[in-house]
N, C-alpha and C positions, 0 to 999 in steps of 0.2 A: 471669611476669606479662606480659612483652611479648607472648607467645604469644600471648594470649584474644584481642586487636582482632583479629588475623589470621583466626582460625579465625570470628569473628564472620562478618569479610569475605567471608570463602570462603563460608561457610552464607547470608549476605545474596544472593551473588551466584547461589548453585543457586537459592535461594528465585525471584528474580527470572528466572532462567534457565524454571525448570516455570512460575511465572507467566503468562511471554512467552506459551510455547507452548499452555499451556492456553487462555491469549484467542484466538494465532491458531486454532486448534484447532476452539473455538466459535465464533470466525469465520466459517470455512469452512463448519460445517457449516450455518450460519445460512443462511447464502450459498446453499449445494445446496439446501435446503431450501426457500428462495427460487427459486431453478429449479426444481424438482419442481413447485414448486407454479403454476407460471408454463406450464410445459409442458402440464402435467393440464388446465390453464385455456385451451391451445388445441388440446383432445384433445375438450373436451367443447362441447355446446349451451349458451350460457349462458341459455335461456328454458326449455327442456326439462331439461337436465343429462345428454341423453344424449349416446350418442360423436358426434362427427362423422363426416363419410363416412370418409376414410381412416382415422382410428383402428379405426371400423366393423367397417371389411375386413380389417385387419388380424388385428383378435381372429378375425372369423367366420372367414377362413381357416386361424385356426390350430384352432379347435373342428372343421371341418370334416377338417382333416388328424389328428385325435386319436381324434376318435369316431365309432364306425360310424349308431348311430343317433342322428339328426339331422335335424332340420328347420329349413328356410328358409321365414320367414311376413316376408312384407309387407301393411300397413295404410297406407290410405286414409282419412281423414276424409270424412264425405259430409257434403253440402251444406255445407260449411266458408265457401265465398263468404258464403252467404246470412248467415251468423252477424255475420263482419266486417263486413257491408255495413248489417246490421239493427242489430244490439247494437255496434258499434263494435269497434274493432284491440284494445282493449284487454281485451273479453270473449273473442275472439279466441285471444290470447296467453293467457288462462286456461285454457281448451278446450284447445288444445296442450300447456300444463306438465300439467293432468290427465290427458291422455293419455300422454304421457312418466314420469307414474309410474305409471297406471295397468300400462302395459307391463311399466315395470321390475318392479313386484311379481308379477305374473304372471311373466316368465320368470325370475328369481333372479337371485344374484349371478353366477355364473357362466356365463351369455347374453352374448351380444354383440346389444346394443339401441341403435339408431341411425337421429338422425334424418337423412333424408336431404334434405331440404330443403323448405319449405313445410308442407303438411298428410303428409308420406308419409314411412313409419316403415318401416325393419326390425327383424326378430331371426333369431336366431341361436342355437337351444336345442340341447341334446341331448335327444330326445323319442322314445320307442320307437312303436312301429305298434299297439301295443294299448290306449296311451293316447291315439293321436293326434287322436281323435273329440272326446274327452271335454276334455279338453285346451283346443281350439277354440274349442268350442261355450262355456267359461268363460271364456275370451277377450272372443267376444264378447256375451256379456251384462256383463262387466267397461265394455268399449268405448257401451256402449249407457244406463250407468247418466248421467242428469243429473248437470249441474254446476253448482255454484251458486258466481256469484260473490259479489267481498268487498259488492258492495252488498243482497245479499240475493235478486236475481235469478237465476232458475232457465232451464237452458242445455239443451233435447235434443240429446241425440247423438245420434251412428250413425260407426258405421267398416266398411267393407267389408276382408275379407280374406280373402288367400288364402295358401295354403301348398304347399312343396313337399319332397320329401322324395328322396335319392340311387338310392333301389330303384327309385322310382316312374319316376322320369323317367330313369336311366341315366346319371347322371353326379353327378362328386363337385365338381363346377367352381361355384365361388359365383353368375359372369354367369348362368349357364347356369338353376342353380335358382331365381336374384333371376328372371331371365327368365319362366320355366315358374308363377314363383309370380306373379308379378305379372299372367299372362293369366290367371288360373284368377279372380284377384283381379276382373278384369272380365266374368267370366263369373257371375259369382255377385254383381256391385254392385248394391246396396240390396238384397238377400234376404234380409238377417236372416241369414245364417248366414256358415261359414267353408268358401270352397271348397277343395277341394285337386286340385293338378295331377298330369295324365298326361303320357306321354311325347307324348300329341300338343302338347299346350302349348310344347316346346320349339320348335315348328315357327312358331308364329308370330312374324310379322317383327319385328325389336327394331331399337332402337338405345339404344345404351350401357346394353343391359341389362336397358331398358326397354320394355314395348310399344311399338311404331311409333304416332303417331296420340295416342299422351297427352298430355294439358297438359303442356307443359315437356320436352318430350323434342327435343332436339338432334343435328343430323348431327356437330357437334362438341363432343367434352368424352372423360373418360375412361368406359368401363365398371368399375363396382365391384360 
């Protein structure tokens, strides 16, 4: 009879013992979870939801070092001033998230799409040479459809872009093709359509990456 408390005891105290650990357990994983989500949160645009620059680069160099065919597309918003300046920041910041998903759903899950600051956007697909017209060209009519914001107002777009590709221009290096795509980008702004760069493209003068001579382009900062 004196047995039973004991053995109670013993069984009380595993019970309490898996208990403990079970809370720390879901503690922790609360916790990580908590960080993951905290990280993811300065990985992305919080108006767009796309990557930010370095998350960006990150992915797009790894798609770059994985797959042979690939392309690198940079977009422009055009007249984007005139929008903020007319319809206010806040129709603005609409036009932008539309844009941010319009991208996303064009290039999939598996793109590395990123904004890089202000109105200019990259991606990062895997896209072969017999789609890359077709491709484009749905791009932009994607880029071009109106957006209406939450007051019922109706918004035209336009986005210039360009693209470039590792055969074309002779290199697997991201500066290089963000480079090459970005002057093809201004060879073709406001045409309705999506340019794509030659090896001559890579020739012209950049800095960090960028055409020489663009809004926003700095003698200091990194190249991505």
């Amino acid at each position: 009879m004196s047995s039973l408390p004991r053995v109670q005891s013993v069984f009380g105290q595993r019970t309490l013992l898996l208990t403990t650990a079970a809370l720390s357990l879901t503690g922790w994983t609360l916790h990580a979870l908590a960080l993951h989500r905290r990280l993811a949160a300065t990985q992305r645009d919080p108006l767009t939801g796309l990557l930010r620059r370095d998350a960006y680069t990150a992915r797009a160099r790894r798609l770059l070092a994985r797959h042979n065919d690939v392309a690198v597309v940079m977009v422009d918003a055009d007249h984007f001033k005139q929008i903020n300046d007319g319809m206010g920041h806040a129709a603005g910041d609409t036009v932008l998230a539309a844009i941010g998903a319009r991208l996303t759903a064009w290039a999939g899950p598996r793109a590395s799409v990123g904004r890089l600051g202000g109105d200019e956007f990259a991606v990062v697909l895997e896209l072969t040479a017999d789609r890359r017209e077709q491709r484009l060209a749905q791009l932009v009519r994607m880029l071009h459809t109106p957006v209406t914001l939450d007051d019922g107002r109706t918004v035209d777009v336009a986005a210039s872009v360009g693209a470039a590709a590792p055969a074309s221009v002779g290199s697997r290096d991201l500066t290089v093709l963000q480079r090459a795509a970005d002057a093809a980008l201004y060879d073709g702004k406001h045409s309705g359509r999506a340019a794509f760069a030659t090896a001559q493209h890579v020739t012209v003068p950049s800095i960090n990456g960028r055409r020489a001579g663009r809004p926003g382009t700095a003698v200091w900062g990194r190249a991505a």
